[in-house]
N, C-alpha and C positions, 0 to 999 in steps of 0.2 A: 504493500500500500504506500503511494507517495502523501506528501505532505506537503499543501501551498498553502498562502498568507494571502489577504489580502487589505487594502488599509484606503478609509476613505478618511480624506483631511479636510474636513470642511470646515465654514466658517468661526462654528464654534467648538468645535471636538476631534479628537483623533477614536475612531475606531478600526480593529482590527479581527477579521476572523481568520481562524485558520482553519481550512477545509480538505476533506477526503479528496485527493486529485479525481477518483473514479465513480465517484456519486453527488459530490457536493457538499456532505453531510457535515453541518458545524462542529469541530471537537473540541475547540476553545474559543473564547473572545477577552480582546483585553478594550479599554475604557479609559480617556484623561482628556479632561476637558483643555480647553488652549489656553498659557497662563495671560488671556488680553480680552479686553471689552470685543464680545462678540458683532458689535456694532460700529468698531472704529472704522474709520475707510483707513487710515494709513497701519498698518502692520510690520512689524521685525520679522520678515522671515526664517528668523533663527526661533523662533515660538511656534513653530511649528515643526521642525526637529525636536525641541524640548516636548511636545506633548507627543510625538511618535517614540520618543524613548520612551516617558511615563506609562502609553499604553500597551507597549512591548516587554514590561518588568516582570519581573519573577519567572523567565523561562518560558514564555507565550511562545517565542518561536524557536524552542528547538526543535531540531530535525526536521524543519521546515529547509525544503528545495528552493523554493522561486516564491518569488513576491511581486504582487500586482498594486499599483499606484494610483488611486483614482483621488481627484484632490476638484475645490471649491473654483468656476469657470471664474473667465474673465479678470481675474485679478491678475495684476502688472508685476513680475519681478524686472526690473532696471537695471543692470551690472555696467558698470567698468570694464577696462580691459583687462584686470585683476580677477575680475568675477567677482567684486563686492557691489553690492548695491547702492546704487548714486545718491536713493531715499528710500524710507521704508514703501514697502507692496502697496500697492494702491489694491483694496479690496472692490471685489467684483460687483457687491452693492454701495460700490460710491457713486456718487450722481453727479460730482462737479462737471463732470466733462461734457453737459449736456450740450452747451453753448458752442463744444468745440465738435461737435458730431455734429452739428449743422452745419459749422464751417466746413466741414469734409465733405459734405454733401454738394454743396456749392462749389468748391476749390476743385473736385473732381467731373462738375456735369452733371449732377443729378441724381436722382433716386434710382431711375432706370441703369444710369453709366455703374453704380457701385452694383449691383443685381446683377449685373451681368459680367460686370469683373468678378465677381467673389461672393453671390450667392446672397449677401446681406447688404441694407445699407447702416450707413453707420446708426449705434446708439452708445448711450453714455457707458453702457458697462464695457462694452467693447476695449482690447487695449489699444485698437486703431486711434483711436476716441480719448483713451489716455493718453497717448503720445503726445497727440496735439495738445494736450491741456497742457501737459507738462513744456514741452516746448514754448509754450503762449506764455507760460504761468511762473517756472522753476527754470529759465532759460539756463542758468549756468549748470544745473546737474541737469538738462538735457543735451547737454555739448557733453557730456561726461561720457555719455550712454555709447557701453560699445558692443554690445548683445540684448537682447530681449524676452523673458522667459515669462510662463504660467505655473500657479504653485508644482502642479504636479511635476514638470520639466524640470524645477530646481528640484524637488524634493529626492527623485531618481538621479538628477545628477551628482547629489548630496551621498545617496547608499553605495554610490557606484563609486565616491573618493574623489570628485570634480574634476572627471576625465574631461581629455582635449575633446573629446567628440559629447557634443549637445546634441538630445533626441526629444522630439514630440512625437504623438500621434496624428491619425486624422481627425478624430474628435475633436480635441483641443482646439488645432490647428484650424478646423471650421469656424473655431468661433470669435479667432482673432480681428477678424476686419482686412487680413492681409493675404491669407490662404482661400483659395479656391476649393470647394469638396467636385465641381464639377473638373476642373482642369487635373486636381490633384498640384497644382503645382503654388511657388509663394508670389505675391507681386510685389516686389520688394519699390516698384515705384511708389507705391500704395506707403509704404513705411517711411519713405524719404519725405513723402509730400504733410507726412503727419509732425515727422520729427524734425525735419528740415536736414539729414542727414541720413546715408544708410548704418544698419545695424545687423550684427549676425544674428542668423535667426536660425533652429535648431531643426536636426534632420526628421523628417518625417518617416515616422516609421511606420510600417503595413501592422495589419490588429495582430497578427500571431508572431513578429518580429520579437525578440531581446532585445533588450540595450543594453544588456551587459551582462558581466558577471562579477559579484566582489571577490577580493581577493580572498575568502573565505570559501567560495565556489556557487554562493548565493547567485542562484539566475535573477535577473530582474525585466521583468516584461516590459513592453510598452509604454504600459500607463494609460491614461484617458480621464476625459472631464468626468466628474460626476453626474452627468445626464448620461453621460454615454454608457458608461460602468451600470448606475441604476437599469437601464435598459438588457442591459447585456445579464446581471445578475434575475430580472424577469424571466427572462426564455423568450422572451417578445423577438414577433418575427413578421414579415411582408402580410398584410392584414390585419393585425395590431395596430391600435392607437391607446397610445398612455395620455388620460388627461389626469396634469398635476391639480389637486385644489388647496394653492395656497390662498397668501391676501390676495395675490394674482392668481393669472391660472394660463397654466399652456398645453397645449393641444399638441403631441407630439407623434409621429408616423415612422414604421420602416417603412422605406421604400427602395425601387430599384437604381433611380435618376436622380439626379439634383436637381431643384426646380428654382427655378432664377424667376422673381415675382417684383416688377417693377415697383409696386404699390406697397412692398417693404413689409407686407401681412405676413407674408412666407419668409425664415431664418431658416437658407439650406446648410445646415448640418451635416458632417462624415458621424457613422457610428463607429463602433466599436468591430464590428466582422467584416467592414469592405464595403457596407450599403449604406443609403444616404439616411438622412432622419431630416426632412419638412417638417417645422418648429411655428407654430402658429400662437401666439400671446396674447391676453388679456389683461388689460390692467386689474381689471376689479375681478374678483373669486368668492372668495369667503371676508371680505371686507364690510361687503355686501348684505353675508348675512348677520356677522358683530353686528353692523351699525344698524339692522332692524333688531337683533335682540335687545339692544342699549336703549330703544329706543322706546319695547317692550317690556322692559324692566327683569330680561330674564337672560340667562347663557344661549348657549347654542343645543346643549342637550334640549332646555326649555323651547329655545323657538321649536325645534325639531316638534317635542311634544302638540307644544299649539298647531302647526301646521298638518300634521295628522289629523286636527278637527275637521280643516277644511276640505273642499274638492279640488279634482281637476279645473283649473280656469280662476281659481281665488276670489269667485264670486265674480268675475270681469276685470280684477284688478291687476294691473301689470306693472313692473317696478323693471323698467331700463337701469341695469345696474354702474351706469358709468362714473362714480363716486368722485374717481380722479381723473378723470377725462378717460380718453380709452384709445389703444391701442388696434382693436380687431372690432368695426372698422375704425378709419381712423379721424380719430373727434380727439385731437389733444386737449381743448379748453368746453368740452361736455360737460356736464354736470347731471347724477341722477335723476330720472323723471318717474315719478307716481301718477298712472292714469288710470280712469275707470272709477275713478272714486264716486260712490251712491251712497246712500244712506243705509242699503241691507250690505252694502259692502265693507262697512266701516267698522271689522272689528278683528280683533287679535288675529286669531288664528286664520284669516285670509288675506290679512300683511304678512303676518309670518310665511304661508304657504306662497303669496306671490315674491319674497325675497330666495326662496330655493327655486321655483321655475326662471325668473329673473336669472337667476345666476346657472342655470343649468343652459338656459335658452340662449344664454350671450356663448355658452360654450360650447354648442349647436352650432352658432353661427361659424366659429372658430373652425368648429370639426366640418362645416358644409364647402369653406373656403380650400381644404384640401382634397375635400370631393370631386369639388369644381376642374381639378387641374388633375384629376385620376387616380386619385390614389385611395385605393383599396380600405376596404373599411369592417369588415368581419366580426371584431371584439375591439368593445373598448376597455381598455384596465383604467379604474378610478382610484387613484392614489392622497393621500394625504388624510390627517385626522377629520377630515368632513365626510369622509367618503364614508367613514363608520355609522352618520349617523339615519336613524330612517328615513325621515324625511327624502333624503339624497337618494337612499337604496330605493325606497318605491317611486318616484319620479323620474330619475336616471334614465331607466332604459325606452321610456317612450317618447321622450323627449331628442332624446342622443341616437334614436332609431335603431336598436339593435340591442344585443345583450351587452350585459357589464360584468365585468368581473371586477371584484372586491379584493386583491391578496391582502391574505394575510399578515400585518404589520412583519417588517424583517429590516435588519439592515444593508438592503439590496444593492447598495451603494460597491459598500464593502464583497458584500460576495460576487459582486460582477468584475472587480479587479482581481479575485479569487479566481475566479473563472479565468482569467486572459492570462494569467498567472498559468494555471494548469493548460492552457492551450498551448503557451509558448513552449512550457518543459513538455509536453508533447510533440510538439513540433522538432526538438531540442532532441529527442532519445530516438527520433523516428517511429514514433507511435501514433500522431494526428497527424492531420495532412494542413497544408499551412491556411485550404479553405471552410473546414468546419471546427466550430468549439466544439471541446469536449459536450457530451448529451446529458447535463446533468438533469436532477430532476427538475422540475417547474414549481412555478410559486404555488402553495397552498391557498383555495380560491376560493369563496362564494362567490354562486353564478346567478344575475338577474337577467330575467324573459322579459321582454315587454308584454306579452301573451295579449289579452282580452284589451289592454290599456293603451295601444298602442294606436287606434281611432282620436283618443280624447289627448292625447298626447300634441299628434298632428295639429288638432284643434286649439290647443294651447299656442304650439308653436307658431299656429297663423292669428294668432290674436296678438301676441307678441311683435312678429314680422309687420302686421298693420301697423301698431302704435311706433313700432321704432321708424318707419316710412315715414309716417306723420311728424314726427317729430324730426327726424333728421332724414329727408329727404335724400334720396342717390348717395347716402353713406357707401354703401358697398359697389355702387359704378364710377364714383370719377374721386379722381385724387382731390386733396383740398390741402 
């Protein structure tokens, strides 16, 4: 029996599983939170070594082969030509850069010109997007910068002793602002035009490649962003859609192609095995429902309860969830709309009930936008602690037109750099072939039918689709 690790480094934690290379089967986990405000935008990325030690202590990995790296997207590591960092990480949920992703958009030609270079157009998290800030902002520690990395790239290059050769994935690498997932290649114009200068930028490597080995004999796979890794640690495959339900919520696909979406709704994404991942965003998710619970004096378990009073349709009341403007379509300066208000409509539990259609309907909209352009749609996996609650479970699947599957809380994160982990030392011993992961088993599931509900579901959805018409006319036909 082999034995691989795998470690997801996100914004607030290090977790580590170590798994059965030949089943998946968890036999340990280790746990250390990061020692830094989970919320800072700038970070020491040496706080994130220190919390991969903490959660590797007491013998977590011995006899451990190969180790998989999946770490928090979008966040900027900076170096010198020493390899020290110019300034601490700019985390992934920083937002200064907003200002300078529009200039990117402009300085390059447009929404369409970035789409079609590189699959995305810029936004703030992007470190396209930080470049620029930094250049505009930190001008003399942007003269500094003579490489450019994502936590996972330095973290691997950290296990591996800060060998001359720098390695990313496709994953990652998608989501920089500077990598193509359709060309596969980098546009290093794209870097120049952000930083005002070029920077080395790190090799890409195929999902079942190594980037190395420690001097210890420790394989080190690829790595990959934590969307990619979560995906991959799923078993999710070509007909699968993951909708995330956080404060946001994003609508994500395998698929076969990149899909280059002028109107910037579509973030084409590399995954994890070779195929793409079409990435569709919502600003507002479960935001949506807090600020009707807050509103109703009760949590989310509570709205959930109230909204089980009501029906299909909330009595006529429909609640456009655009809280902070909104992303999918695209309305930056929206603001929520409550319509249908009556007098038999005015009460708890069909506010309640129309903030979960509300928020399922705008992620309808999301999942119809990659319908639109072909892409397969079979099961949807509803992820996040909203997905637990009833409310969601019995409206979901008539709404979202198909079944839903619920997994089981896991930390998918980590077992999917687990996985790439065991695919690479199979790949490595001549056991896997460098085109399929390992088979391990699949997430433990409750499965939702639309069955009988899926008439009044429809119904809903066009009662929604009228009011958001009315109120923001040709949202989904012409850019604004």
């Amino acid at each position: 029996m082999g034995i691989v690790a795998g470690l997801d480094s996100s914004s607030a934690f290090t977790r580590i599983v170590v798994c059965d290379t030949d089943t998946g089967a968890v036999l340990r986990q280790g746990y250390a939170p990061h020692p830094v405000d989970p919320k800072a935008t700038d970070v020491d990325p040496q706080a994130w070594l220190l919390s991969l030690g903490e959660a590797a202590g007491d013998g977590l990995l011995e006899g451990v082969q190969a180790i998989g790296v999946a770490a928090q997207q979008h966040a900027l590591v900076a170096l010198d030509r020493q390899g020290a960092p110019v300034r601490p990480a700019m985390t992934g949920a920083d937002k200064r850069a907003q200002v300078a992703a529009a200039d990117l958009v402009d300085a390059f030609g447009g929404r369409q010109a970035w789409a079609e270079a590189v699959g995305s157009v810029p936004q703030a998290a992007q470190p396209v997007a930080k470049l620029r800030w930094l250049a505009r902002t930190e001008p003399e520690a942007a003269q500094q910068v003579a490489m450019v990395m994502q936590p996972h790239d330095w973290l691997v290059w950290q296990l591996l002793g800060r060998p001359v050769r720098r390695t990313t994935d496709r994953g990652a690498a998608s989501g920089t602002g500077y990598w193509s997932a359709a060309t596969g290649m980098y546009r290093p114009d794209l870097v120049e035009l952000a930083l005002g200068h070029q920077a080395a930028l790190p090799e890409v490597l195929g999902p079942s490649d190594a980037a190395g080995m420690t001097p210890e004999g420790l394989l080190i796979s690829a790595g990959t962003g934590e969307t990619m890794a979560a995906a991959l640690g799923l078993g999710v495959g070509p007909g699968d859609v993951v909708v995330s339900l956080g404060a946001s919520g994003s609508v994500m696909a395998v698929h076969h192609e990149a899909l280059a979406d002028p109107s910037g709704m579509i973030t084409s994404f590399a995954d994890a095995t070779g195929m793409h991942m079409p990435v569709v965003y919502t600003s507002n998710a479960v935001r949506a429902l807090r600020g009707t619970a807050d509103m109703l004096g009760t949590d989310l378990k509570g709205l959930s309860e109230l909204a089980l009073k009501s029906t299909p349709g909330s009595c006529g009341l429909v609640l456009l969830p655009y809280l902070e403007g909104e992303r999918t379509p695209r309305l930056p300066h929206a603001a929520g709309t409550l319509a249908g208000l009556r007098r038999e409509s005015m009460k708890p539990e069909h506010l309640a009930r129309a903030s979960f259609e509300g928020m399922l309907c705008s992620l309808a909209d999301a999942l119809d936008v990659l319908r639109g352009r072909g892409v397969e749609v079979r099961r949807v996996f509803l992820l996040g602690q909203a997905a637990e609650l009833p409310a969601v479970q019995a409206a979901a699947p008539a709404l979202l037109g198909g079944q839903v599957v619920v997994p089981q809380p896991a930390d998918y994160t980590a077992l999917g750099a687990a996985r790439q982990a065991a695919w690479a030392l199979g790949v490595a011993h001549g056991t896997l072939t460098p085109q399929t992961p390992p088979a391990w088993q699949g997430a433990a599931a409750q499965v939702f039918e639309p069955g009988e509900e899926l008439a009044a579901g429809q119904a809903v959805r066009q009662q929604y689709v009228t009011t958001r018409e009315q109120i923001h006319p040709g949202a989904f036909g012409a850019e604004s």
